[in-house]
N, C-alpha and C positions, 0 to 999 in steps of 0.2 A: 365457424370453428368446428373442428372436428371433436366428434363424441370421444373420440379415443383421449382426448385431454383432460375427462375430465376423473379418469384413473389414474391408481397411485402409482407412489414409483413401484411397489413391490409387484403390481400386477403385472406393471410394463415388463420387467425385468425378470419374471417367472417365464414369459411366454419367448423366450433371446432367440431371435432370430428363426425362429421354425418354420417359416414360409417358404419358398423358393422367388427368388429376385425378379423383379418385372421392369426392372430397370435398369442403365448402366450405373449410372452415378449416383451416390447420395451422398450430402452435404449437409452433416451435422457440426449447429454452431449454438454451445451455451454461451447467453446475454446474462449480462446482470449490470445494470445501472451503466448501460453503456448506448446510450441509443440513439445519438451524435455518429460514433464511430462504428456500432453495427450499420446505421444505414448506409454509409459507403461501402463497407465492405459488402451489403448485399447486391450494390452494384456491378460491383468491381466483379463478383461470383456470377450473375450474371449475363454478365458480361461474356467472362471466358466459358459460359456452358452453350454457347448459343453451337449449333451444329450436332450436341450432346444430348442423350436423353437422361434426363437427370433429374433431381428433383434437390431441394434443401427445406430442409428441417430446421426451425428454430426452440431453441427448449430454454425459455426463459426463468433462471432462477429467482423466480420473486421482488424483480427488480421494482422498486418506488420511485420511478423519474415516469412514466406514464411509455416507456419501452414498448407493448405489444398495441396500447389502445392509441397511439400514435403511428407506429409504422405499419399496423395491419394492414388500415386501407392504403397505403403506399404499396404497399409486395403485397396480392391478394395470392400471387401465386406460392407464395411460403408457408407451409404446414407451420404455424404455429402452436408450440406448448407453453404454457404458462403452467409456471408449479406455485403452490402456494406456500411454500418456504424454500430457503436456498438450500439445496439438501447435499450443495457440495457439486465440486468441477467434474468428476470423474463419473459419480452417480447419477446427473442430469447428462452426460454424455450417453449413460447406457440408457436413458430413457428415453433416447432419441434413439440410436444404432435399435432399437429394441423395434421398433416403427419404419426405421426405413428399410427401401425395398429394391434399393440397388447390388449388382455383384460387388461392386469397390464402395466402399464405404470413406469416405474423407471428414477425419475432423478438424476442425477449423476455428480459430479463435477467432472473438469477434473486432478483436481490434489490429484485424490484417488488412490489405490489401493484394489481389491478386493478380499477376499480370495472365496477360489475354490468351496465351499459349499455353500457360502452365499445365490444363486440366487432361489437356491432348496430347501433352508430352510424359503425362507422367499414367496415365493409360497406355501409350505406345511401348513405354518402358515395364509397367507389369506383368503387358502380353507377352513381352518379351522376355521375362524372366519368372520366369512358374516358382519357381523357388523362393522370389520376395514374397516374402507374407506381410510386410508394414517398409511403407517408404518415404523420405522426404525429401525436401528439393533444400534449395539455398537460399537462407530468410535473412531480410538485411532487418537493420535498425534504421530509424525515420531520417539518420547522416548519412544511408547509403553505404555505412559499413558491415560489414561479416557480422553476424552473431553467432559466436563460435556455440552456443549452448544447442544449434541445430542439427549437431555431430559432434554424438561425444563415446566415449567409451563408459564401460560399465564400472560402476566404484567397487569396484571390490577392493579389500581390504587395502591394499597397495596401492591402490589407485585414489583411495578416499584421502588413505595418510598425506599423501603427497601431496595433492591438492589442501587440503586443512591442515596443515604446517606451512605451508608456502615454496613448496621444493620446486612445485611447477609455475610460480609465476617468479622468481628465481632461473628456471629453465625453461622456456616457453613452447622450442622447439624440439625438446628432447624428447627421443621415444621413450626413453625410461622412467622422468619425471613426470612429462607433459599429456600421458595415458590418456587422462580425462578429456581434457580440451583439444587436444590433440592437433596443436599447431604444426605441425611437422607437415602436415597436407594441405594439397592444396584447394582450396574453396571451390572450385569450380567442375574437383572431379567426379567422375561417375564410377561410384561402385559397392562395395560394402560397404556399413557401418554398424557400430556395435549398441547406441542409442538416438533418435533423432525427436526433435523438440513436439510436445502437445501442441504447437502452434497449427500444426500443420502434419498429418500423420495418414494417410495414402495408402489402406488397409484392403487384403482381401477381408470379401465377405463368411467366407470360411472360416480366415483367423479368427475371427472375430467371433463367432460362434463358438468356436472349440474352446477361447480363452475366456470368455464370458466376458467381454468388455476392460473394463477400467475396473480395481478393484475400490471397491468404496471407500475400502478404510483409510485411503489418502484422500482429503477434501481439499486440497488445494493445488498442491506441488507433489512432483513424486510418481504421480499416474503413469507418465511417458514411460520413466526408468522401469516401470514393474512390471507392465504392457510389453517394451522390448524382450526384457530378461524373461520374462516369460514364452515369449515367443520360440526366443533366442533354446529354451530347453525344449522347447515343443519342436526341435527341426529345423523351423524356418527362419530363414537370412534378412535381416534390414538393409533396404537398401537407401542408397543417398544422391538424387541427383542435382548435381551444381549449376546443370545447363540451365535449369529455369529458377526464379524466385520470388520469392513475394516480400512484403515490404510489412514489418510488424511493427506497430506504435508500441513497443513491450511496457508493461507498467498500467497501462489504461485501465484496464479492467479492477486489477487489484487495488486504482488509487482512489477509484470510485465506490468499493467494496465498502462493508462492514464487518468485514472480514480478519482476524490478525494475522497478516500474511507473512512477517516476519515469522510466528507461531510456526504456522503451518509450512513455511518451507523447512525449518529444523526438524519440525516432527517427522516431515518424511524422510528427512535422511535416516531419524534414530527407529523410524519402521525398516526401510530397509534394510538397516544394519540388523537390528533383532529379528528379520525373517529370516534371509539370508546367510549372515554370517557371525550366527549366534556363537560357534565353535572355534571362530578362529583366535589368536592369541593377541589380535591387534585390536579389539573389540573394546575393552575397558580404554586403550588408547583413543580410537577413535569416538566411542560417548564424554570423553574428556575435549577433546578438539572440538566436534559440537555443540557444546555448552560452550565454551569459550568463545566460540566465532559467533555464538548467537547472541551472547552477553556482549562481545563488540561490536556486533551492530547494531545494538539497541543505544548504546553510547555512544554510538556517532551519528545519534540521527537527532544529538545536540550539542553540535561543537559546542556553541557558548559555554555549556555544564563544563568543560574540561580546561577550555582555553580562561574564562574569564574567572574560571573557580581556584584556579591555582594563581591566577593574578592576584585576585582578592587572597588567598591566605597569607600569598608573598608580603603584599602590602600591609597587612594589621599585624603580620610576626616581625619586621622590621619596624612599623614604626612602635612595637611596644619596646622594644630592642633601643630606640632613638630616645623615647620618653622617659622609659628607664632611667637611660644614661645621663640625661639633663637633669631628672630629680636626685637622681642619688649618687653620679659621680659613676656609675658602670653600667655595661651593658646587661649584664648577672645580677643586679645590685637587689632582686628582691629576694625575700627567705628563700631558702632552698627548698622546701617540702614545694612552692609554689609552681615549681617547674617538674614535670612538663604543663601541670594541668591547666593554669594558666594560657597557654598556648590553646591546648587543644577545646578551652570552653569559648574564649573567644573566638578563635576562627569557626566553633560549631554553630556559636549565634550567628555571626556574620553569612553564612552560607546558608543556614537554615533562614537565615530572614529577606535573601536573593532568592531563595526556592520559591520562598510565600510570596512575594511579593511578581513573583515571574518571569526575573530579570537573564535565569539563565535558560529557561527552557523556550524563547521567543528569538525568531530568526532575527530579528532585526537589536541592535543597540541601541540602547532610550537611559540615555543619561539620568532625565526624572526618575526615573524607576528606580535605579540604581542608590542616588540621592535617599528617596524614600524609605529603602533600604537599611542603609548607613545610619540613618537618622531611629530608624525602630532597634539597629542593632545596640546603637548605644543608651536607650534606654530600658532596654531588656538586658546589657551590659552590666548598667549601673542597677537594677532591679535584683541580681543577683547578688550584687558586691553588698546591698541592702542586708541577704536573707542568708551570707554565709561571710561572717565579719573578718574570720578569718583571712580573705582574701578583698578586705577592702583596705590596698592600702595606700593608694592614692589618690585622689581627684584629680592632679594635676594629671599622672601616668594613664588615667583612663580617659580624660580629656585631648590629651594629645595624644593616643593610640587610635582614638576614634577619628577624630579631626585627621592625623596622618592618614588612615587608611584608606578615610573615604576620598582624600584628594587623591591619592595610588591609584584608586581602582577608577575614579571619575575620570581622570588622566587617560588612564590606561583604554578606557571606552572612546575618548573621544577619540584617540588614538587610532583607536580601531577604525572606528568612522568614517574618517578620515583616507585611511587605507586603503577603506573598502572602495571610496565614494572617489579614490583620483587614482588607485593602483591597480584596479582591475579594469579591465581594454571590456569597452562597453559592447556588446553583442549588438552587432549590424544586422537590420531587419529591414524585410521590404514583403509589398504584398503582391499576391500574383492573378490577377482578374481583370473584370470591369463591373459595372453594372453596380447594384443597389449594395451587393455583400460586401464586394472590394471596399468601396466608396466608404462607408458605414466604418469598416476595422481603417481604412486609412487615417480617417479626420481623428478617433479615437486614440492611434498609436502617435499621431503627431501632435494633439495636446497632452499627451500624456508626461508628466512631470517624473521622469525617473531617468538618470545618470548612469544607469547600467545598462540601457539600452536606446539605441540611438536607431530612428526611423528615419530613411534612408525615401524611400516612394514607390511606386506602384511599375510593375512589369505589366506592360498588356497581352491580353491575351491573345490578340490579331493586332491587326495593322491597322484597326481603327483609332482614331482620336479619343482621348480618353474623355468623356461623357463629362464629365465634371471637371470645374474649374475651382478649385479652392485653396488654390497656391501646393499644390500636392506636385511634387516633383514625379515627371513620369521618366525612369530611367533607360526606356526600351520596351522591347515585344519579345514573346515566347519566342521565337525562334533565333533569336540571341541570348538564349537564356545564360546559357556555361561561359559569354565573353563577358556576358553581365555578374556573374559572381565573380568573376575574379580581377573584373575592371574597379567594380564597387566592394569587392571582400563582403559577400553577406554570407554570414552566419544562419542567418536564419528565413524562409521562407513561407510563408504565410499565403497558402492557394486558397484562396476564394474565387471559385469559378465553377459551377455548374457546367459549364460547355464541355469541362475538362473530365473525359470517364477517367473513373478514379483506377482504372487498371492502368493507366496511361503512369500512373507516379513512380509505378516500380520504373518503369524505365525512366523517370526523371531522375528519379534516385541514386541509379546508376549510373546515368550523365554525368551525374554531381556529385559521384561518391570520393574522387580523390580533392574538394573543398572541402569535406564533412559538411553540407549542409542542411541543418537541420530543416524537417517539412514540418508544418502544420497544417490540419484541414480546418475550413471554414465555410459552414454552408447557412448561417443565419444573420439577417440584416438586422433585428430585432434589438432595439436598444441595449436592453439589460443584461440579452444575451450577450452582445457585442464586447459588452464591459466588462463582463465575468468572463471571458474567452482573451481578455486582452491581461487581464489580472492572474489570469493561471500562467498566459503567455511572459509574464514577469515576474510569475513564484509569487507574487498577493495573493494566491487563494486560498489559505489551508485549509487542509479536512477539516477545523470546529468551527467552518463556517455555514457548514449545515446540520454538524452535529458537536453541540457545542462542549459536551462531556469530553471530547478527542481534546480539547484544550489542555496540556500538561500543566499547565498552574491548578486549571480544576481538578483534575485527577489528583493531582498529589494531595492537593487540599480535601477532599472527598476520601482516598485512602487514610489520611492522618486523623480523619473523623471516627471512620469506621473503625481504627486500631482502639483507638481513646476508647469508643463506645463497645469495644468487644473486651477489652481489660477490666474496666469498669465491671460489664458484665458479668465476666468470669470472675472476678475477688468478689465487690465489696455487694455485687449485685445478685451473688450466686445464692443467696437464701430465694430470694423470688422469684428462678429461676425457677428451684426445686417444689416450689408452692402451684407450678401449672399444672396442668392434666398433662401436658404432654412434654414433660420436662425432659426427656432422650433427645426428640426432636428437637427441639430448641436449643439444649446443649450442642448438639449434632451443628446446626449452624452457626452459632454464634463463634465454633471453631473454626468453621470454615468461612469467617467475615477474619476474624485473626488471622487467619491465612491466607488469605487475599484472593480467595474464591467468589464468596461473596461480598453483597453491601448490605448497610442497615436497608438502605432505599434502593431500590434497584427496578429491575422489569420480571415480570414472571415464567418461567423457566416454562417451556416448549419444547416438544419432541421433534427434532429435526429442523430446530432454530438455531444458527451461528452467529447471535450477536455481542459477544462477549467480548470484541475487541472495544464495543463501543458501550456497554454497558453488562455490568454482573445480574447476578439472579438477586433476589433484593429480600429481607425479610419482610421487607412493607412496601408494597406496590399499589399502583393505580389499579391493575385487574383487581388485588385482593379488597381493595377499599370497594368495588363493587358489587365483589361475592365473586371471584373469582372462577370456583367451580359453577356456578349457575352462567357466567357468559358462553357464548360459542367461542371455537380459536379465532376466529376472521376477527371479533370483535378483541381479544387480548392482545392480538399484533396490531391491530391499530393502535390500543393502549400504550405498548411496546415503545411502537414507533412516534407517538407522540412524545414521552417519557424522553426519548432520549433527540427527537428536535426541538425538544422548547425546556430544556434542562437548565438547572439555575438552583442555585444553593437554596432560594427562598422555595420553589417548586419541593426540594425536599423537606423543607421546615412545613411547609401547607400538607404533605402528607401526613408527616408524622405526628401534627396537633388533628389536625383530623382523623386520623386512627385512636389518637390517647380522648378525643372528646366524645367518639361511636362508644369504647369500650367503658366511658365513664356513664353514657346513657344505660349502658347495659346492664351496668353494677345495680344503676339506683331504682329502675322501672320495677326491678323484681321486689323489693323493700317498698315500693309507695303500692 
């Protein structure tokens, strides 16, 4: 490993580019928990450099799957960096561009694939045109269709509006609406453009110097657009070519992250907007669009909350409406003061006791759950009608509002179930190899018990007999492939095959871009691995299966703690707040646990650590429980990241007696 790794980024990044290039090509690619899909792609790169004098760089952000100490001895020939926090997409890019020593500088995600011409074509094109100062080619998705976000126009004000009201997906084609996206052209042509995607960005080495990289202050999303736009004032033209492309798995990197990508893609828009277009009159419009588009998609990333929560309130306001009606003769028939609140205490238990319980925040519909629910609801129901008599004024009415509801909503799930499990056309899959990997993902997807997805058998990779016999339907060989998608309609593709260079898919992709079908790679025979690559392969895997905090039943449940305990605090608790030595401080946070910054329990806050999608800054931590300032950092991010993969409600109860039993020794040692 090179000495130059083990400087920081501020070193890297003082000394930008001052050398003269000894190279043509360099190929900068930041990893982070991707080291499945970086190692194809450093094939695929490779691949297409052979003829080239080039070099790649890999600048790994701090990734915890074992990313560098795995693939090193694989690619000896890759400058590897390893940083020792994720310091962000744009700033680990310039600690690479900072080191390499090519005139073209390319950077590169690591969850691409590249076809085999690409690197030679799009050199012939910048010799060709002096005036490009950053270019890119035609980037599909793993269906083999356009990703129109690899040429796009600049948001300015009008372009933003458009786009975040929906004028443009409304008008797709229009050059007035459709600015941004800019359907209107066509994918394939060669010439200007006005932004082209971080995937894949085809830079001179001068740009790059004069602009000083990527600006840091965007960590995630955002870097391309500021990088162009910047350029873009500096003189030089983007250019875009369609003749060649690569093939992007989009999503990979971010769904493996610890990262809140949701976060950080809004926050770059509302950077650009306050760099940029601080002046304009559309500004307060647009941080308003913003927030709204960021707020709906943080809400659709739980239909159940929407769909199954306006089920449920339907269901307990009519049947209090029906119980009503049977005990008293109407549907109105209780006091008047009683309405609306009536309404709105019941439907808030009911909903509050699906949140707790987890019924709405879990992709799947589980009846039980639901049940369990309904059952807490009505004795938190009746708990109420107990402690405010004024509103107890039936047994029967809250008997049979309870009983209706929960048949409504139980109903109403299975219902769903039902829909889900015979109304939706099950995703045709088949695997594409031979040998130990194919074999391995076959036998697995064919006992696998799921109705949404139906495995279909194995494509070979040649002409030979398939290797195993295990009742595995073999549908064909590669070079049938496109009569085999559409003879057998598969959706979906599953390449397990080392033989197959992975530059080779873009043009599979291509083949098979008017099926959409989707690619998967597959390079491990290894049991567990097999199962958990079949179980992503089916939407089983969710992120808090390695980081169990991501859990939204625990989160809400862990915020709902932390509110209690910060209200608490601040009333009834705030004499012995004032009784510490460092009573500011303390204030200071326990506003910021009310605020939803921080937790009671959390991980210890590090300069140049973004883990706060996955866990807050904590008052009481595992670092501080061991003297926090006396550890080294190497030893707090282990802390860190234990904290938050082996997280568990009792984990927080074990800190926090353990914190109140140290300070209880402390009190009493000084007194004996």
């Amino acid at each position: 490993m090179s000495a130059d790794t083990t400087q920081t980024a501020e070193v890297l990044e003082a000394d930008f580019l001052a050398e003269s290039p000894t190279l043509e090509l360099s190929i900068v690619i930041v990893s982070h928990n991707v080291q499945d899909v970086l190692a194809q792609c450093l094939r695929s790169v490779f691949q297409a450099l052979q003829g080239i004098e080039g070099e790649v760089l890999v600048v790994d952000n701090a990734s915890d799957d074992g990313t560098v100490a795995t693939l090193m001895p694989a690619f000896p020939q890759v400058r590897w960096i390893p940083l020792p926090t994720n310091v962000g997409f744009g700033r680990a890019n310039n600690i690479g561009i900072a080191q390499a020593c090519g005139r073209y500088i390319l950077l590169l995600n690591p969850d691409t694939l590249v076809h085999p011409d690409t690197f030679r074509t799009m050199l012939a094109y910048m010799e060709r045109h002096p005036e490009v100062g950053i270019a890119g080619c035609r980037v599909l998705n793993r269906d083999g269709s356009f990703q129109e976000t690899c040429r796009r126009g600049f948001p300015t004000p009008w372009v933003a509006f458009t786009r975040l009201f929906g004028l443009e997906r409304l008008f797709p084609r229009s050059r007035i609406f459709a600015r941004y996206s800019q359907g209107f052209r066509d994918e394939q042509e060669i010439g200007y453009a006005e932004v082209i995607s971080g995937a894949f960005m085809f830079c001179r080495r001068e740009v790059l110097r004069e602009l000083r990289g990527f600006d840091p202050e965007y960590f995630l999303y955002g870097e391309d657009i500021d990088l162009c736009y910047r350029a873009h004032l500096a003189g030089w033209r983007i250019g875009y070519v369609g003749a060649v492309s690569i093939l992007h798995f989009k999503g990979e990197s971010t769904r493996r992250s610890t990262t809140d990508a949701l976060f950080h893609f809004y926050e770059a828009m509302r950077i650009f907007v306050r760099r940029y277009y601080k002046g304009s009159p559309l500004v307060p419009l647009l941080q308003i669009g913003i927030k709204l588009r960021e707020i709906l998609a943080r809400a659709l990333q739980y239909p159940n909350l929407w769909l199954l929560g306006i089920a449920d309130l339907l269901g307990v306001t009519v049947a209090l409406l029906v119980a009503t009606r049977l005990r008293f003769g109407h549907f109105l028939g209780l006091p008047a003061y009683a309405y609306p609140t009536v309404f709105l205490a019941i439907g808030s238990v009911v909903v509050a006791m699906m949140l707790f319980c987890g019924d709405y925040l879990e992709r799947r519909v589980q009846l039980a759950r639901a049940a369990m629910a309904y059952a807490l609801s009505m004795l938190a129901v009746a708990a109420l009608a107990a402690f405010f008599k004024d509103y107890a004024f039936s047994r029967w009415v809250m008997v049979g509002t309870a009983v209706g509801g929960a048949l409504w909503g139980i109903g109403a799930r299975a219902a769903i179930q039902q829909l889900r499990r015979h109304g939706v056309r099950p995703r045709r899959v088949a695997v594409l190899g031979r040998g130990a990997v194919a074999h391995a993902l076959a036998v697995t997807l064919q006992r696998q018990q799921d109705a949404s997805v139906l495995f279909l058998g194995v494509v070979r990779y040649d002409d030979e007999p398939y290797a195993h016999d295990d009742g595995i339907p073999v549908l064909g060989s590669y070079g049938e492939l496109p009569e085999l998608v559409a003879q057998w309609r598969i959706h979906e593709l599953v390449v397990a095959t080392p033989e197959l260079p992975p530059g080779e898919l873009v043009a599979v992709a291509e083949r098979l871009a008017r099926w959409r079908v989707r690619l998967s790679l597959a390079q491990n025979s290894d049991e567990l691995w097999v199962q958990r690559f079949v179980r992503e392969l089916l939407g089983h895997e969710p992120a808090w299966v390695e980081y169990p905090l991501l859990h939204p039943r625990l989160r809400l449940l862990k915020r709902t703690l932390d509110l209690i305990c910060a209200v608490v605090a601040l009333s009834l608790g705030l004499p012995l707040v004032f009784l510490s030595a460092h009573r500011w401080s303390l204030l200071r946070r326990w506003w910021l646990v009310l605020r939803g910054h921080w937790s009671v329990v959390g991980i210890e806050p590090q300069s140049g650590e973004h883990l706060h999608a996955v866990a807050k800054p904590g008052l009481l931590t595992l670092a501080r429980l061991g003297g926090a300032e006396e550890l080294s950092p190497a030893v707090v991010r282990q802390l860190n990241h234990y904290y938050m993969r082996h997280y568990s409600l009792g984990l927080d109860v074990d800190i926090v007696l353990t914190y109140c039993i140290r300070r209880l020794r402390r009190e009493i040692r000084p007194r004996l």
